[in-house]
C-alpha distance (Angstrom), angle and dihedral (degrees) to the residues before:
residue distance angle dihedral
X1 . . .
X2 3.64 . .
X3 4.42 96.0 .
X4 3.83 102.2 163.4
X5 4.19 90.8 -124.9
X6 4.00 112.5 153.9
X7 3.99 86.8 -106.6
X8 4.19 90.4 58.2
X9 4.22 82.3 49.5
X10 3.62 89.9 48.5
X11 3.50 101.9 53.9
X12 3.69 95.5 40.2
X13 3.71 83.9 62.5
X14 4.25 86.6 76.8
X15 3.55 95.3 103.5
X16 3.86 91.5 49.7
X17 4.11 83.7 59.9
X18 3.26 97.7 48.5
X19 4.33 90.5 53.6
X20 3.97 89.9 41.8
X21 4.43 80.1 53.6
X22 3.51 95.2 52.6
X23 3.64 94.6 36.5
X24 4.34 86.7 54.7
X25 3.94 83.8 41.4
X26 3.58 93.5 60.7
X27 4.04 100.5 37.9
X28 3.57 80.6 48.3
X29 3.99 101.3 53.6
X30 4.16 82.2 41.6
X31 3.93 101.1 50.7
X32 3.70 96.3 39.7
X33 3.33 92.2 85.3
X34 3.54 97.5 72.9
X35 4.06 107.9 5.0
X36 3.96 104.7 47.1
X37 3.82 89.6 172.9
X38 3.69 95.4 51.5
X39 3.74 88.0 40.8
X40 4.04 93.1 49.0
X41 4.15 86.0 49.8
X42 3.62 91.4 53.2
X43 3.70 96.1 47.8
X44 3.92 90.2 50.3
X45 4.08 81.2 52.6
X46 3.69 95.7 51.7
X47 3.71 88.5 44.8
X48 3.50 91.2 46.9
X49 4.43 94.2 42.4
X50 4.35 83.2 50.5
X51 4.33 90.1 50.9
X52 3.71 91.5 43.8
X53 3.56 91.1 51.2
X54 4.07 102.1 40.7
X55 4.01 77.9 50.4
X56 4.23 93.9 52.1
X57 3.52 84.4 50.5
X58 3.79 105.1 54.8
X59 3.96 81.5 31.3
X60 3.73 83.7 59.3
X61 3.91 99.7 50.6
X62 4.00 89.1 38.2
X63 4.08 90.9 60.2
X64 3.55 84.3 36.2
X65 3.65 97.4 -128.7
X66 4.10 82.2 142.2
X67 3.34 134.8 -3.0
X68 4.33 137.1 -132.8
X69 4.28 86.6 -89.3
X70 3.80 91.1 56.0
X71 3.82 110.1 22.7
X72 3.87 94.5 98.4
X73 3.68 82.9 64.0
X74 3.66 112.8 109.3
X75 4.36 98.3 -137.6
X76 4.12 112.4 -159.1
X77 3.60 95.1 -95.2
X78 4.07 87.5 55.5
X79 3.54 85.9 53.7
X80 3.82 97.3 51.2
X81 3.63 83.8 46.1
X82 3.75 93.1 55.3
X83 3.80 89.1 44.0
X84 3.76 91.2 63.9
X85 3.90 102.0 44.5
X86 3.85 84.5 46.9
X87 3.61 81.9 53.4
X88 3.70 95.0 52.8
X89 3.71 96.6 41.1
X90 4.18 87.3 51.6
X91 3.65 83.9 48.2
X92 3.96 89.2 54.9
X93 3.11 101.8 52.0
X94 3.70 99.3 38.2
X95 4.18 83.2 63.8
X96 3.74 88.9 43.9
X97 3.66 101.4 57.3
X98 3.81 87.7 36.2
X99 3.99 86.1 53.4
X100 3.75 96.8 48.1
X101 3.78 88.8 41.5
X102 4.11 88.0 55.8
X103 3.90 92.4 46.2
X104 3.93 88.8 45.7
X105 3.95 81.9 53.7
X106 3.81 94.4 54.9
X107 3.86 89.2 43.7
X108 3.64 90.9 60.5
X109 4.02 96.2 38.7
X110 3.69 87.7 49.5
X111 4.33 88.7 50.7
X112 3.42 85.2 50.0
X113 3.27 109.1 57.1
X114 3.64 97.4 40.0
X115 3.91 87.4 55.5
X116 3.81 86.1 54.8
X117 3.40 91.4 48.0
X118 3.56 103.8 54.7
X119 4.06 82.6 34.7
X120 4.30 82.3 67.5
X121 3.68 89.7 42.9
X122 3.57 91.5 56.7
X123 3.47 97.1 49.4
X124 3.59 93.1 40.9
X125 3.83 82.8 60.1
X126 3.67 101.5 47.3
X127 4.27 89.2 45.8
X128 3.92 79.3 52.8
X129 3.65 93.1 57.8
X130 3.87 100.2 32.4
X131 4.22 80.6 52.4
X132 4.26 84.9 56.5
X133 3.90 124.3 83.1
X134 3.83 103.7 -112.4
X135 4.07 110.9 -117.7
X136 3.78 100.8 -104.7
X137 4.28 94.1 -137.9
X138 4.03 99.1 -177.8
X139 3.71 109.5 -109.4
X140 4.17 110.2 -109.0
X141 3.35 112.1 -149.0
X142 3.87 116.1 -114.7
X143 3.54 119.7 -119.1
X144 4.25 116.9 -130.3
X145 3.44 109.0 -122.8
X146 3.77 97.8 -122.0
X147 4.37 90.6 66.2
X148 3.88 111.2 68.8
X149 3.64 115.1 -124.6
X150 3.58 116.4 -109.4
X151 3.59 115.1 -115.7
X152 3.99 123.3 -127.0
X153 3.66 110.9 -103.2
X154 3.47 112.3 -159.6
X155 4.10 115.8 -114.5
X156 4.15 110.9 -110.5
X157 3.99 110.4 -106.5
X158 3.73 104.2 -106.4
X159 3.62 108.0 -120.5
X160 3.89 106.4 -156.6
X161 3.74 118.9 -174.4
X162 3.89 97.9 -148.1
X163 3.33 113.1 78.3
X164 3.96 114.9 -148.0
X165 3.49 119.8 -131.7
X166 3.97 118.0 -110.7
X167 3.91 114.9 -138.7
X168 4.09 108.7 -117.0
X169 3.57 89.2 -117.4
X170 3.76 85.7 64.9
X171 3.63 98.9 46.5
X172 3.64 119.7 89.7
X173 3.35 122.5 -99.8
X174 4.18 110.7 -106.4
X175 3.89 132.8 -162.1
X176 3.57 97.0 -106.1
């Protein structure tokens, strides 16, 4: 009942399936966010790891390598199996984290030098104005707040009796 043929192997190798299917189902429901075609592909997969599995099983009980008491069992070949899609799910993740860690890098180098660079600009901007002659603007003197401010009275027109003459180049130009 339990020969070691390549068929027993294969359908020991259910439980393996159904890790590589939850494994897809998971990268799926994580990556579909921003790669829907990736996403869709690894859904088919999962679907496809779950079938294959389902099929081992009743594959398994049909050959009668095991039957319904004993197919929950998890045989040495299941567990070998199991050993190597835990291997390649480790192995995924590992290069995830050491992806996201690598673009978080970048991120941060790319913050950094743009902070530098408008760091420079600033203090290329305050060199440029230290390097300029400040406008002297003649200090006005402030007024306390207990005398009342003056108010502007307009100067008087000065009304002068002589007239002064106006050169002709000056004069406007008539229709005579």
């Amino acid at each position: 009942m339990l020969d070691k043929t390549l068929g027993y192997i294969l359908c020991c190798q259910s439980p393996a399936l159904f890790l590589a299917a939850l494994a897809a189902l998971l990268v799926a429901y994580l990556a579909g966010r921003k790669h829907k075609v990736r996403a869709f592909f690894r859904l088919l997969l999962c679907i496809l790891c779950a079938a294959g599995g389902v099929a081992l099983y009743f594959l398994g009980i049909y050959k009668e390598y095991f039957t319904i008491r004993d197919f929950f069992l998890i045989r040495t070949a299941g567990w070998i199996g199991l050993a190597i899609a835990a291997f390649f799910v480790l192995l995924a993740l590992v290069r995830t984290f050491f992806a996201a860690a690598d673009a978080r890098r970048e991120q941060k180098a790319a913050i950094r030098e743009e902070n530098e660079r408008l760091a420079r600009e600033a203090q290329e901007a305050a060199e440029a104005t230290q390097a300029e002659p400040a406008p002297q603007v003649p200090a006005v003197p402030e007024a306390s707040p207990q005398e009342p401010v003056p108010e502007a009275v307009p100067e008087p027109a000065a009304v002068s009796a002589v007239e002064t003459p106006v050169p002709e180049s000056e004069q406007p130009q008539g229709l005579s």
